[in-house]
N, C-alpha and C positions, 0 to 999 in steps of 0.2 A: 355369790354363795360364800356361805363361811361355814371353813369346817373345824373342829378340836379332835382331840383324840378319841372322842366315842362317835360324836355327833355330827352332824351337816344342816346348815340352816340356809333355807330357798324360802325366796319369798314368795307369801302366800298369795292364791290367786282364786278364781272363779272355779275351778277345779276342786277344789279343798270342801265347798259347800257342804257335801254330806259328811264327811270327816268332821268339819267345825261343828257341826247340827250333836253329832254323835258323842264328840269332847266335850258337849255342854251339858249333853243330857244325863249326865249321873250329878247327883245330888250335891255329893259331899265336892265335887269338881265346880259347881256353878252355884255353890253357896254365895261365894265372894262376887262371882263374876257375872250370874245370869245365864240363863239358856235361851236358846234360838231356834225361834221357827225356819223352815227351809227358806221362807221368802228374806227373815229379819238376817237369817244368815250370810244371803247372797249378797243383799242390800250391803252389810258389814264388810266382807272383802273388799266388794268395789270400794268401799269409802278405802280402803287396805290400799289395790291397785292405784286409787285415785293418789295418794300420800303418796308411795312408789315414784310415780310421775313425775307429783308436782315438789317433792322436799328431796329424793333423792332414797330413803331410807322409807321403813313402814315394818310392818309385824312378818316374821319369818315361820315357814313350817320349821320345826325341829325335827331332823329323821337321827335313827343310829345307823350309823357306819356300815356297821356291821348284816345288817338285814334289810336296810329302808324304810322299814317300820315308821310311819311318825306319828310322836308318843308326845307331840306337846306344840307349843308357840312361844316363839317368844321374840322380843326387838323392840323396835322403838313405835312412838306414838302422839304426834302434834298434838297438844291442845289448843290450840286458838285460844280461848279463854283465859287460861292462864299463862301465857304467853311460854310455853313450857315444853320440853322434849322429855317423855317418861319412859323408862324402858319398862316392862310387863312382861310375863310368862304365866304361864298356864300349862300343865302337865295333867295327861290321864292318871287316873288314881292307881294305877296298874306298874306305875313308872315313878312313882312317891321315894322319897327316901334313898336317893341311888348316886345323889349329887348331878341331876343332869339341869336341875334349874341353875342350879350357881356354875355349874362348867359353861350353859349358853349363856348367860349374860355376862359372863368373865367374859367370853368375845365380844359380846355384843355392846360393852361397853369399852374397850379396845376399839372397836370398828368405830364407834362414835366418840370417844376422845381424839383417835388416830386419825384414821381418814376423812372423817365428817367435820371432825376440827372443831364438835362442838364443845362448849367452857361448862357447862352444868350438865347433867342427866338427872331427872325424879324418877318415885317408885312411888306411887299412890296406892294405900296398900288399906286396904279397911280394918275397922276396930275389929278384933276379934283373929284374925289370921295371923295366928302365930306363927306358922310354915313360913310365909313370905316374908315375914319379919325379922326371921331369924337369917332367910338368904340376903335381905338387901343389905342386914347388919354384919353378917360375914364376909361380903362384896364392899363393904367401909362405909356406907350410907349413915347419915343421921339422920335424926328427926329433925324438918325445915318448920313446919307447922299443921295444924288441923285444917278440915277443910271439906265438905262435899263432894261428891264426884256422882255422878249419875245418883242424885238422890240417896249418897247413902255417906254417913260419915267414915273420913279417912284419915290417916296420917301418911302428912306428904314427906318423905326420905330425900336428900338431897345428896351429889356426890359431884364433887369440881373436878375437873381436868387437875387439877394441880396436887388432890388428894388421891387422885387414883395410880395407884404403885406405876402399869405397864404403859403408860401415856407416855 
């Protein structure tokens, strides 16, 4: 578990299924990222718990402190493919604008520069999502290259161990 001063981040599991279903299904929230059926959702943790297992790390619920509420996702994410660790988030529209995507991934790549020990992290972030753009570039990210992701073009964000301040 990792916590900051608002937030608590648990990793996500089987349990979260109708929460994830719920965070998907507003529009302006699953523009970038897609929505999920009950089954596509379940399917998707387990691939979650399965990362968990096998890498050490994987996509965490985001709750606040303060009430338990959880108001988003966020952590890391293998891609086999591009032989690559990305960290990702995702917040209810309800929870926009609050700084709680740049506060979890400020841990969450602390967690992964620090204890995971990993040398890079990406942010694969699609054309058009200027929100996520503006956190991965306030979190020090540059532009690595263009690139595909689930069918849909992105810009992949890059950030070394060596360029991140708290490592």
């Amino acid at each position: 578990m990792i916590t900051t001063e608002r937030l608590r981040l648990r990793p996500l599991t089987a349990a979260d299924t109708d929460w994830w279903v719920r965070l998907h299904a507003d529009d302006e929230v699953n523009r970038f990222v897609g929505g999920y059926t009950q089954e596509q959702a379940a399917a998707r943790l387990r691939d979650i718990q399965q990362q968990w297992t096998e890498r050490g790390h994987g996509l965490c619920a985001v709750e606040l402190r303060s009430t338990g509420e959880t108001i988003g996702r966020c952590g890391l994410n293998w891609w086999e493919q591009f032989g690559e660790t990305e960290i990702g988030w995702t917040f209810a529209r309800a929870h926009w604008g609050r700084g709680y995507a740049t506060e979890a991934a400020q841990a969450v790549l602390t967690w992964g520069f620090g204890a995971l020990g990993l040398k890079q992290i990406t942010a694969m972030i699609h054309h058009g999502n200027t929100a996520s753009s503006a956190v991965a570039q306030r979190l020090g990210f540059t532009p690595l290259r263009e690139d595909t992701v689930l069918g849909r073009l992105c810009t992949v964000y890059a950030l070394a161990r060596d360029d991140f301040p708290s490592a």
